[in-house]
C-alpha positions as CSV (number, residue, x, y, z in Angstrom):
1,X,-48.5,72.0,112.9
2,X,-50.8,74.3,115.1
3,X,-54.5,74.8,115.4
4,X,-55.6,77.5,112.7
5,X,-56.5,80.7,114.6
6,X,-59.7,82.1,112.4
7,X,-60.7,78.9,111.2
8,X,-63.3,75.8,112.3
9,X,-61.1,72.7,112.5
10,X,-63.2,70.1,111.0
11,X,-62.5,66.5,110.2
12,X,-62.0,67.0,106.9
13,X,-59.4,69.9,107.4
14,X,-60.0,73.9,108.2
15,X,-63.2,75.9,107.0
16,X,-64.2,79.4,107.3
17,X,-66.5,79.7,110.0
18,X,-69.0,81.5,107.8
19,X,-69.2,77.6,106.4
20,X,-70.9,75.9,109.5
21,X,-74.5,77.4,109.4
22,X,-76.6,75.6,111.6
23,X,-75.0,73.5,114.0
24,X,-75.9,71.5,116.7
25,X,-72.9,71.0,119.5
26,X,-73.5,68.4,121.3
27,X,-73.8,64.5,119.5
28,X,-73.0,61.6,119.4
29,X,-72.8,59.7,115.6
30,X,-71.1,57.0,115.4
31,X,-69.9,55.8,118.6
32,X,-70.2,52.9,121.4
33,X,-71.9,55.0,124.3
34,X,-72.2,51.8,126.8
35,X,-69.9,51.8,129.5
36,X,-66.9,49.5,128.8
37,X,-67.6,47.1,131.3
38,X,-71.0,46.8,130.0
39,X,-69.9,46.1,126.0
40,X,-70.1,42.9,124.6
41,X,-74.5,42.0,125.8
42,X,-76.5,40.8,123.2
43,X,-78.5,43.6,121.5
44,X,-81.9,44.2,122.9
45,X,-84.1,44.1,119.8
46,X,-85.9,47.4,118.7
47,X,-89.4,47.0,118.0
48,X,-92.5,48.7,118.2
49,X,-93.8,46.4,121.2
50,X,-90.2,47.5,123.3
51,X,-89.2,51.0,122.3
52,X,-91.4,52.6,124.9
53,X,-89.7,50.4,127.5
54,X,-86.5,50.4,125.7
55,X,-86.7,54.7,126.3
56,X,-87.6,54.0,129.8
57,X,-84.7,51.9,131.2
58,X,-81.6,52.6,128.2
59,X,-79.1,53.1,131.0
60,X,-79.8,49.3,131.6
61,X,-80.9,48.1,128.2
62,X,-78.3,45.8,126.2
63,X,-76.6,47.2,123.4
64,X,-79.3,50.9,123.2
65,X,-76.2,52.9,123.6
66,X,-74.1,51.3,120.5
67,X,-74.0,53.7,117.6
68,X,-71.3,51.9,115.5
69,X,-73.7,51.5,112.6
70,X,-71.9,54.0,109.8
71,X,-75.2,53.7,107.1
72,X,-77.7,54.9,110.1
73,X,-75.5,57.6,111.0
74,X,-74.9,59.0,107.3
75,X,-79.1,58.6,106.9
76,X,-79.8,60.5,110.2
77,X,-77.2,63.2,109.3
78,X,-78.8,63.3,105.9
79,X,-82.4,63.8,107.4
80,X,-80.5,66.8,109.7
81,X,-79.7,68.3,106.2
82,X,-82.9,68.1,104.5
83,X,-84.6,69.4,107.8
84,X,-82.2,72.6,107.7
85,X,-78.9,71.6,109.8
86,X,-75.2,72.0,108.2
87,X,-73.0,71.5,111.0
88,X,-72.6,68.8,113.8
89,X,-69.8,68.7,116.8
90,X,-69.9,65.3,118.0
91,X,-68.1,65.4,121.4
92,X,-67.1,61.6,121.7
93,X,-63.9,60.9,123.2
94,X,-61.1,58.1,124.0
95,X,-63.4,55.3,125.4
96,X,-66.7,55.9,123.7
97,X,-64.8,53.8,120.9
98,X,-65.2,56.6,118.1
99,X,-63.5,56.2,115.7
100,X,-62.4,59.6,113.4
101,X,-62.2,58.4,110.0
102,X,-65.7,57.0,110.1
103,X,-66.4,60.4,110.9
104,X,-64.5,61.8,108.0
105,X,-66.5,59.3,105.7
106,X,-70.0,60.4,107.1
107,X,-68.9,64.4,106.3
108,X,-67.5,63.4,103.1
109,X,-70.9,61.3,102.3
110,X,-73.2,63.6,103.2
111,X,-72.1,67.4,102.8
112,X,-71.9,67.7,106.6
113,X,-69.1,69.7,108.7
114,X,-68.5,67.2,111.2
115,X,-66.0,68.9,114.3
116,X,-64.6,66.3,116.7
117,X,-64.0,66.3,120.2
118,X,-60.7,64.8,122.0
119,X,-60.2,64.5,125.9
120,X,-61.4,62.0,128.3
121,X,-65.5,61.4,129.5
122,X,-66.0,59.8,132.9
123,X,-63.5,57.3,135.1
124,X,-65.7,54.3,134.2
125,X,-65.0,55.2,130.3
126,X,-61.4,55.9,131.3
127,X,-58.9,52.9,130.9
128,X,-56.4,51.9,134.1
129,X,-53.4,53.5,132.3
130,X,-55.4,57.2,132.3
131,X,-56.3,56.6,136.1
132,X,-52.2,57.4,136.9
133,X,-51.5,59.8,134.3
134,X,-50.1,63.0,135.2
135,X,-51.6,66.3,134.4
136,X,-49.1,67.5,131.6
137,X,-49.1,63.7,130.3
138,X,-52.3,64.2,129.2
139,X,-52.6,67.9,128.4
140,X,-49.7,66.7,125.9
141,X,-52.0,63.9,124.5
142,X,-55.2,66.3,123.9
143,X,-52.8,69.1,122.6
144,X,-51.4,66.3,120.1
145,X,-54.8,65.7,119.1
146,X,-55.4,69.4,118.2
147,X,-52.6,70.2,116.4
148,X,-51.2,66.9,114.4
149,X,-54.0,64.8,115.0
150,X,-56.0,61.5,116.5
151,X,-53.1,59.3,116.7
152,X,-52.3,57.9,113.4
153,X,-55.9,58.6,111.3
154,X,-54.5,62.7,110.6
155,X,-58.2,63.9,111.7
156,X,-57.7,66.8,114.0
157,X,-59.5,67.7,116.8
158,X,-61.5,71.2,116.5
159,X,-63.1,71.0,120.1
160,X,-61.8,69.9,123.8
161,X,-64.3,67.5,125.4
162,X,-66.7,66.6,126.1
163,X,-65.0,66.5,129.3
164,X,-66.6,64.2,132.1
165,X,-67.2,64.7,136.1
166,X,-68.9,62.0,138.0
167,X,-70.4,64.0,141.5
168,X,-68.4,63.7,143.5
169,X,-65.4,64.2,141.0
170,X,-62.7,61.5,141.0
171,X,-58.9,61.9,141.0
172,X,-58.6,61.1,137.2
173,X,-61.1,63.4,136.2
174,X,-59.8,66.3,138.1
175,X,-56.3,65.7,136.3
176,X,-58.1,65.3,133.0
177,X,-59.8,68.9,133.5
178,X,-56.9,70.2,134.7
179,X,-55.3,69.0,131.6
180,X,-58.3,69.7,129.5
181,X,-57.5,73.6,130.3
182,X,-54.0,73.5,129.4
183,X,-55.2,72.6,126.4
184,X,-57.8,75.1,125.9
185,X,-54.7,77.9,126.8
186,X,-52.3,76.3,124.3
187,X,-54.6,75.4,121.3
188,X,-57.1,78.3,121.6
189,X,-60.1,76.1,121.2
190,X,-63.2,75.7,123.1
191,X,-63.8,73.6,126.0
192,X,-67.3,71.5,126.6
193,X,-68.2,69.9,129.7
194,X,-70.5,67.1,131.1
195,X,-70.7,68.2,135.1
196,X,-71.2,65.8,137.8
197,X,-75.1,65.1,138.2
198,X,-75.8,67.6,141.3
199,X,-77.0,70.9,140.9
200,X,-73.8,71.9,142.3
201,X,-71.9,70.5,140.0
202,X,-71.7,73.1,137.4
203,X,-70.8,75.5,140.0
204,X,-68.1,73.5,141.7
205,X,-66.8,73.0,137.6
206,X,-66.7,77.1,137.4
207,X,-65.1,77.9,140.4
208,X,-61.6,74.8,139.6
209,X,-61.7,76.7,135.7
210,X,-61.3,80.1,137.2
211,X,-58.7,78.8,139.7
212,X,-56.6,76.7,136.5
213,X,-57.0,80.1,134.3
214,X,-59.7,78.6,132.0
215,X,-61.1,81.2,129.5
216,X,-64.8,80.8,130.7
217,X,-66.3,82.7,127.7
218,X,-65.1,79.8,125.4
219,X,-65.9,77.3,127.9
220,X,-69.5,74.9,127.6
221,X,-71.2,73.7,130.1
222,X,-73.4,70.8,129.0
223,X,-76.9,69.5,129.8
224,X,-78.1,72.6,131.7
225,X,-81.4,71.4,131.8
226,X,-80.4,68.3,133.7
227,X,-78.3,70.0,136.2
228,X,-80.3,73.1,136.9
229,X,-84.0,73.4,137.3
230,X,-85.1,76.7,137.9
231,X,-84.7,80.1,136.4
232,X,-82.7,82.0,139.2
233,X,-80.2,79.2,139.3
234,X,-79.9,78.9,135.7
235,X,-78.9,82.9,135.4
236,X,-76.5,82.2,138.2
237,X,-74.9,80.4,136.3
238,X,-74.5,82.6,133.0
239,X,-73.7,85.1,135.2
240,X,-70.4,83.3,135.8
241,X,-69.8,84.2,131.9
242,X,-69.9,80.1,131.0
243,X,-71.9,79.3,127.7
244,X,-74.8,76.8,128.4
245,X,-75.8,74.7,126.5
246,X,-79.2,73.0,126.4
247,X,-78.4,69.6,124.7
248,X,-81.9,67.0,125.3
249,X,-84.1,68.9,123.0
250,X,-86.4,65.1,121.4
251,X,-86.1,63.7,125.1
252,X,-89.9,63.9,125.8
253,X,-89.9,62.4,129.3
254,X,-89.4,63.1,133.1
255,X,-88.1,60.4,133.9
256,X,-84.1,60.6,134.9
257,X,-83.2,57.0,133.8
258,X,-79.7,57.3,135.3
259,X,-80.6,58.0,138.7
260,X,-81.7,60.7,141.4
261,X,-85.0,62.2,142.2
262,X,-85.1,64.1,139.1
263,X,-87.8,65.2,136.9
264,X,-86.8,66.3,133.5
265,X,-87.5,69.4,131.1
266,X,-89.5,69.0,127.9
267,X,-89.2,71.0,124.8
268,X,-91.4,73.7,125.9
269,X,-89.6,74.0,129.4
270,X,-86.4,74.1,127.8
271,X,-87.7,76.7,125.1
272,X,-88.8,78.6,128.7
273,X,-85.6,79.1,130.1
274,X,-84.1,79.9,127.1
275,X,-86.2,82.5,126.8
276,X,-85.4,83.9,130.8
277,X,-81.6,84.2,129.1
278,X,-82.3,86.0,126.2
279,X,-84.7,88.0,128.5
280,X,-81.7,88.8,130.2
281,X,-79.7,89.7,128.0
282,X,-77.3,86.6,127.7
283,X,-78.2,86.4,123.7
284,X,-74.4,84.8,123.2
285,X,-73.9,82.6,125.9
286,X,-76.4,79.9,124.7
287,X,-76.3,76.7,122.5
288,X,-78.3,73.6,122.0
289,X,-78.5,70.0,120.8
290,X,-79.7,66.8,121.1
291,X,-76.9,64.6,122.3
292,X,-78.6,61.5,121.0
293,X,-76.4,58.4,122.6
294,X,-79.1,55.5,122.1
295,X,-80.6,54.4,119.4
296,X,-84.1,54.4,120.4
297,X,-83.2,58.3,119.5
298,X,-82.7,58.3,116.2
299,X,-85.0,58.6,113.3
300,X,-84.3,54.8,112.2
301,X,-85.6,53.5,115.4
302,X,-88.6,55.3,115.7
303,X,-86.7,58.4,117.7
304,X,-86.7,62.3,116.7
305,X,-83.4,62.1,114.9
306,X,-80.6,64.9,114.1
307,X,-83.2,66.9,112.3
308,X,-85.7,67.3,115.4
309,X,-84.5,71.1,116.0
310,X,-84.5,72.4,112.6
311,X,-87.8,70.3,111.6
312,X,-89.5,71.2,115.0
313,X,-88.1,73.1,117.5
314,X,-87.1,76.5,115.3
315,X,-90.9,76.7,114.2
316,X,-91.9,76.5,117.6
317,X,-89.3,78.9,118.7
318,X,-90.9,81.0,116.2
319,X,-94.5,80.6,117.8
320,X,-93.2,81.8,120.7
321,X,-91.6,85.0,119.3
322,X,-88.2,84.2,119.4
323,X,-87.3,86.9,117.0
324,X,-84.7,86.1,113.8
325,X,-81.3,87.4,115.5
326,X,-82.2,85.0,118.5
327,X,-82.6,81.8,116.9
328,X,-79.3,83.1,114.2
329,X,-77.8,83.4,117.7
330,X,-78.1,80.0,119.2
331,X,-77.9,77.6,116.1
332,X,-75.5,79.9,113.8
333,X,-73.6,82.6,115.3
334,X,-72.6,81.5,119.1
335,X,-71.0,77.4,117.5
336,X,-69.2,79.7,114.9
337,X,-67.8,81.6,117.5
338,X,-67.2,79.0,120.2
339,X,-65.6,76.8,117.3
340,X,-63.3,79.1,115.3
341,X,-59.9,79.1,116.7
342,X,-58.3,81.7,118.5
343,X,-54.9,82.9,119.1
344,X,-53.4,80.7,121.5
345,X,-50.3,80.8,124.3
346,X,-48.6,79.1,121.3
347,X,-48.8,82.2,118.8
């Protein structure tokens, strides 16, 4: 079986990619974000006393980043629904402990086209038997996923990634890019990436893809707003013909929890440089999301949920004279394009 060229691969089979509607393209439902080496702390409790704090400091707080809960995850992807969203790509791979036929359940509760990611995140979600894997060893293993599916649950694979880099980049995650194009080539699928947390990074990413023959206009690169923080490096970057994706729309602070003399974006920033890029004249090479990993992030814990976008964000786009086509752009037409199949090496 191959990936269906002209179709969204979705975990409940193929769809026309009329189907989708709004999407957002970069989540995380139901999965266990924390580190491996971290798993296993007791819970911090959620409260309205520690969810300020709890915000603050997740990298460091016990049990933030677990997302195993199936019920929250079918009432936040509900709440996306009712606020207008259709479609959601969650990009967890091996070692986020997702598991696909949860994610079939939540799109077969809920109404929801639900496209699932397959590749490898960063080393330190990697386990020791990936750190020695060859190149074509685990091409073969994401192509599998694609095409006959996530090892024995039949759900396929209808996006590669979310790819990780630390910065610098390790051995393992070099080979798992390198692989992670192969895959693109063979399948026809898109390709999502989280860069190494340098404002070279994304750079660095773009010139290894051109060099391993990655098609760059099917190619994501994720959390632009946490990479790149000004409007002449952010066109730079489009120039290269990558898609960018602005994925922390609901993260309301400055603060960089993980690290680095970083201050963040807000909505309105966000909405800003989006705006320089339609401006000029990149209308298709944008997409955006939340990419919601905590808790303290969605709706049930006093967060902005799935829904924040379509309940907030799209009237404010609105204020600000984004015009129709745009906003069809970024939530409709550019995820149906980056997410239906194309013909491949293999046809």
């Amino acid at each position: 079986m191959s990936t269906s060229s002209g179709k969204v691969q979705t975990v409940l089979g193929p769809i026309d990619p009329a189907d989708l509607g709004p999407t957002l393209m970069h989540e995380h439902l139901a999965t266990e974000f924390t580190p491996p080496a971290q798993r296993g702390e007791i819970p911090a409790e959620i409260t309205l006393e520690t969810i300020w704090e709890l915000n603050y400091n997740w990298v460091d707080a016990p049990g933030v980043r677990c997302l195993t809960d199936t019920e929250v995850a079918v009432r936040e992807v509900e709440r996306m629904i009712e606020a207008g969203g259709k479609s959601v790509v969650d990009v967890s791979t091996r070692g986020m402990g997702v598991d696909p036929t949860v994610l079939r359940k939540i799109s077969e509760r809920t109404g929801a086209q639900i496209v699932l990611g397959c590749g490898r995140y960063l080393e330190e979600f990697m386990g020791p038997e990936d750190l020695e894997r060859t190149v074509d060893d685990m091409a073969a293993e994401f192509i599998g996923h694609v095409n006959d599916g996530i090892d024995d649950t039949g759900v396929r694979a209808g996006i590669i990634g979310e790819i990780g880099c630390s910065w610098p980049w390790t051995k393992a995650e070099r080979r798992s890019m390198q692989a992670a194009v192969v895959a693109q080539q063979e399948t026809g699928l898109a390709l999502t990436i989280h860069p190494g947390r340098h404002e070279d990074a994304p750079f660095e990413i773009v010139s290894f893809l051109r060099d391993a023959g990655a098609d760059l206009s099917r190619t994501i690169m994720d959390h632009v707003e946490r990479r790149l923080f000004d409007t002449d490096s952010i066109l730079r970057l489009a120039e290269t013909g990558i898609v960018l994706e602005f994925d922390m729309f609901g993260f309301e602070t400055s603060r960089f929890a993980q690290g680095g003399d970083i201050d963040l974006s807000s909505d309105g920033v966000r909405l800003t440089r989006i705006r320089d890029l339609l401006d000029a004249g990149y209308r298709d090479r944008i997409v955006i999301s939340h990419d919601i990993c905590t808790r303290t992030r969605q709706m049930e814990f006093g967060g902005h949920g799935c829904g924040h976008i379509f309940r907030n964000i799209v009237p404010m786009m609105r204020r600000r004279d984004f015009d129709e086509p745009d906003i069809q752009a970024v939530l409709i037409d550019n995820p149906a394009n980056l997410l239906t199949g194309k013909k491949s090496k293999a046809d």
